[in-house]
C-alpha positions in Angstrom: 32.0 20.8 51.0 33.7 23.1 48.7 35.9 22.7 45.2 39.2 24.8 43.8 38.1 26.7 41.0 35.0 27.6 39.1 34.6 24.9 36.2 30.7 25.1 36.3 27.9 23.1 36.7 30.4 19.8 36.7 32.1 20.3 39.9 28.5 21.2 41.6 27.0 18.4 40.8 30.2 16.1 41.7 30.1 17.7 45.4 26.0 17.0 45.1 26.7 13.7 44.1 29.4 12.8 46.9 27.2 14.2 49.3 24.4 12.2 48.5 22.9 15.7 48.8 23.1 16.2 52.5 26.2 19.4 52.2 26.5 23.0 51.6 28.1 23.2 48.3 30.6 25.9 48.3 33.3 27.7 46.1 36.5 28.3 47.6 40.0 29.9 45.5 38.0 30.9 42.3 39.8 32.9 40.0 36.9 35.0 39.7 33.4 36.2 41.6 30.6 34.1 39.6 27.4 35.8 38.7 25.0 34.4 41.1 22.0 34.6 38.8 23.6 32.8 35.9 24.6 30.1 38.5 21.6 29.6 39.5 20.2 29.4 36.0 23.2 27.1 35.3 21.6 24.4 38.1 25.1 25.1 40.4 23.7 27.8 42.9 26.8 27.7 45.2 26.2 28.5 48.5 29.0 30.8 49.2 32.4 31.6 47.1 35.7 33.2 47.7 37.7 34.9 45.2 41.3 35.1 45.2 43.1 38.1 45.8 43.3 40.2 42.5 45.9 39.2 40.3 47.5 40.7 36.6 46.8 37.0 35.4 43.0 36.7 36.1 40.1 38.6 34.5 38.6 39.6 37.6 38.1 42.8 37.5 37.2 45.2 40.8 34.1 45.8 38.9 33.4 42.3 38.3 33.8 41.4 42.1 31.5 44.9 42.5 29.1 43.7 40.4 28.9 40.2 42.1 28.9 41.2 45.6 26.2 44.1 44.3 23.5 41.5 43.1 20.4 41.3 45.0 21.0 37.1 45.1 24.4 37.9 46.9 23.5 38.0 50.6 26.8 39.5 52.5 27.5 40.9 56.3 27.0 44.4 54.5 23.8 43.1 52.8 22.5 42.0 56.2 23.0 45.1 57.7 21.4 47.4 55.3 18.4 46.0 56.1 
């Protein structure tokens, strides 16, 4: 189960609640990459996000999307096979 945009902890807890608990919570078309820790310490640790493509009207920077996928809680493909 997945929501448009990142509006925070509201939409997580609307998927959990539809749910009844028993989905993968996920972000799909965010504007921008969240930070996974602040998520997390938000209470809305999304299971997996996707970003759309960099656009002049968004703030997400290549270093923001750097810095996302960077973060130790981010587990990718790449992450994976680094270890």
């Amino acid at each position: 189960m997945a929501t448009d945009y990142l509006q925070g902890k509201r939409d997580y807890d609307a998927l959990v609640k539809l749910t009844n608990g028993k989905k993968i919570i996920g972000l799909a078309e965010t504007m921008n990459a969240p930070d996974p820790a602040k998520s997390i310490a938000d209470g809305a640790p999304w299971a997996y996000w996707i970003t759309w493509a960099r656009r002049d009207w968004n703030g997400n920077s290549p270093k923001d999307i750097k810095a996302s996928m960077n973060n130790p809680l981010t587990v990718s493909l790449e992450s994976k096979n680094k270890n």
